[in-house]
C-alpha positions in Angstrom: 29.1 -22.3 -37.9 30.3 -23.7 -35.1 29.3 -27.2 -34.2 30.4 -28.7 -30.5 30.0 -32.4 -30.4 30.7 -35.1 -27.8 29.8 -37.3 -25.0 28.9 -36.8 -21.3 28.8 -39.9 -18.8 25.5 -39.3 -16.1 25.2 -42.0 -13.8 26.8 -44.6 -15.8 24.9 -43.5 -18.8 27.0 -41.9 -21.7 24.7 -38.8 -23.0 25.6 -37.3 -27.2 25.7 -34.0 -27.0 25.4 -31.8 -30.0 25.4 -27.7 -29.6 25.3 -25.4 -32.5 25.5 -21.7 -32.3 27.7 -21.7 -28.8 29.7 -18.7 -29.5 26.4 -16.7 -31.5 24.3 -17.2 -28.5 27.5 -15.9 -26.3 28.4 -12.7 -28.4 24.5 -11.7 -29.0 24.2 -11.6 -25.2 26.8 -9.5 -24.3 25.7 -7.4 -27.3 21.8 -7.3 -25.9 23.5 -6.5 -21.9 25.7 -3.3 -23.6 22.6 -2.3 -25.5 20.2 -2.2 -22.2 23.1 -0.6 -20.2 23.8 2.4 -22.9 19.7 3.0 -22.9 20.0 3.8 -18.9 23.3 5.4 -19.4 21.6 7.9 -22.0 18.6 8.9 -19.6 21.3 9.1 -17.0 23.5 11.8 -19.2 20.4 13.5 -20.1 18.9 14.6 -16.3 22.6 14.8 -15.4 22.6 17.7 -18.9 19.2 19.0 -17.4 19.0 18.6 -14.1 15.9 21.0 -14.0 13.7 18.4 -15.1 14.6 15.9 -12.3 11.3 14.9 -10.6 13.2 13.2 -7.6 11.7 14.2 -3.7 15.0 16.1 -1.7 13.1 13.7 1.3 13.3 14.9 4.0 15.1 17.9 3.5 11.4 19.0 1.8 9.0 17.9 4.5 7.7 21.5 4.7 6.6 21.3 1.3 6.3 17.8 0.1 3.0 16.9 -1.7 1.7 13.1 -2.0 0.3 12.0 -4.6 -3.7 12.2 -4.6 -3.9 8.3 -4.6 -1.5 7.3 -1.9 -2.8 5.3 0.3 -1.5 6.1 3.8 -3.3 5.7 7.0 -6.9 4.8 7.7 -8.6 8.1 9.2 -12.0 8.7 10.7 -13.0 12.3 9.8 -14.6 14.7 12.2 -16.2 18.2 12.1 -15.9 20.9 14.4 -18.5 19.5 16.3 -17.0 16.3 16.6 -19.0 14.4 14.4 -18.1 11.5 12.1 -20.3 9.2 9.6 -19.7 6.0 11.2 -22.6 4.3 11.8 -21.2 1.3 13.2 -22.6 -1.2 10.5 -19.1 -2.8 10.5 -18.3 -3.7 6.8 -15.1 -2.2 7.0 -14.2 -5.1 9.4 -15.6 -7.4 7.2 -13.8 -6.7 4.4 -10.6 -6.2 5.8 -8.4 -9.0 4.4 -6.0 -9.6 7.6 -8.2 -8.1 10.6 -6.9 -5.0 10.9 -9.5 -2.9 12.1 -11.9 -3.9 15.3 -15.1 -1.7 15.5 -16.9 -2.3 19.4 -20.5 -1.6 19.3 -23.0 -1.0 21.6 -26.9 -0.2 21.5 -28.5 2.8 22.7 -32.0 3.5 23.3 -33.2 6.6 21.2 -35.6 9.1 22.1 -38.7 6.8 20.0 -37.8 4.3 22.0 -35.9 2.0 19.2 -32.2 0.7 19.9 -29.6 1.6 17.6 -26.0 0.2 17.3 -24.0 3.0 17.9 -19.7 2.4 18.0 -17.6 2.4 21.3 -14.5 2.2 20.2 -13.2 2.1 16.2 -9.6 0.0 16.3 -7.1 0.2 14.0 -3.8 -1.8 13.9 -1.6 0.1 11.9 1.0 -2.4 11.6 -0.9 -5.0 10.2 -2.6 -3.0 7.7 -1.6 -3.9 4.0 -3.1 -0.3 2.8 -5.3 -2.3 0.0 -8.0 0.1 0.3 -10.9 -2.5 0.9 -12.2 -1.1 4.1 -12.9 2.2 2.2 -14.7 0.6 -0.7 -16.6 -1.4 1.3 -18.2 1.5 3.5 -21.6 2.6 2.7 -22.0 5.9 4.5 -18.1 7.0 3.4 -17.0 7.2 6.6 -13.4 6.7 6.5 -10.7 7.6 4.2 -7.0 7.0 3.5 -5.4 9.8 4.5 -1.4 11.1 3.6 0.8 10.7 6.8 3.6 8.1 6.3 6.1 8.4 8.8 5.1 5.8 12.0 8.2 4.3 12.6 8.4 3.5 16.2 10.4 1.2 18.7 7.2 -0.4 20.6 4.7 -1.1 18.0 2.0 -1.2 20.5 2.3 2.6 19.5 0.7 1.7 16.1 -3.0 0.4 17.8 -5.1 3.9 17.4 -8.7 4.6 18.5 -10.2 6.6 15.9 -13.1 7.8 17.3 -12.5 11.0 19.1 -13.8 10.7 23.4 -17.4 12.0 23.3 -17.8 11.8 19.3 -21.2 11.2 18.0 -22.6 10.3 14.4 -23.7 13.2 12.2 -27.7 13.2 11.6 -27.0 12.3 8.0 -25.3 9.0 8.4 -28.0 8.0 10.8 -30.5 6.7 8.3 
């Protein structure tokens, strides 16, 4: 055993200092760093040995056939049918549970054909680049209106680029999400 004894002046104060174990505590790390290192090196000689089990994306040489995952969370997307249609009712609880303000839903009211006015939306903003992809806005929509959807690549030089209007020009809400 090694015992390492002595004194040590701190601000005019003389300080006993007494370590044991100096060179155990020394050797056992270096022995605890070479084991971690050997246990990536093996999984590195073994794809290297059988490279057909490498799960790595080639992106973007693969872009043609490059599948996400089913729960990656990419953009915010308001689906329409052929008829250009979407489930948005305009209740805005997406908005309201948005953490950092992301998405901006303008209503207005229209007069049906009974006579009673309904909130209908003019315009369904979404700021892409301040959207932290936590999946809130989705959860918190009763009529399952909008969904993440897969595309990834925005990068652009003006990020005014990343403010979309999701609602397609002359969309209407499907029968369905109306009550």
């Amino acid at each position: 055993m090694v015992l390492i004894t002595g004194y040590v002046k701190m601000n005019g104060t003389e300080i006993n200092i007494k370590k044991t174990g100096f060179l155990k505590e020394y050797f056992g790390t270096i022995f605890t760093s070479l084991s971690s290192l050997l246990t990536g090196m093996k999984l590195t000689g073994y794809y290297f040995i059988h490279p057909n089990k490498i799960i790595t994306e080639q992106y973007p040489d693969n872009r043609a056939t490059l599948k996400m995952a089913e729960r990656f969370r990419g953009e915010v997307t308001l689906p329409h049918n052929e008829n250009n249609e979407h489930r948005c009712n305009g209740c805005q609880s997406c908005e309201i549970a948005c953490p950092n303000g992301s998405i901006k839903i303008v209503t207005k009211h229209e007069i049906s054909e009974d006579g009673k006015k309904k909130k209908r939306i003019d315009t369904w903003v979404y700021h892409l680049e301040m959207c932290t992809f936590c999946n809130l806005c989705i959860e918190a929509c009763p009529s399952k209106a909008i969904v993440m959807g897969k595309k990834f690549e925005h990068s652009v030089y003006d990020k005014s680029q990343l403010v979309k209007i999701l609602n397609k020009p002359g969309s209407k809400v499907m029968k369905e999400a109306e009550e």
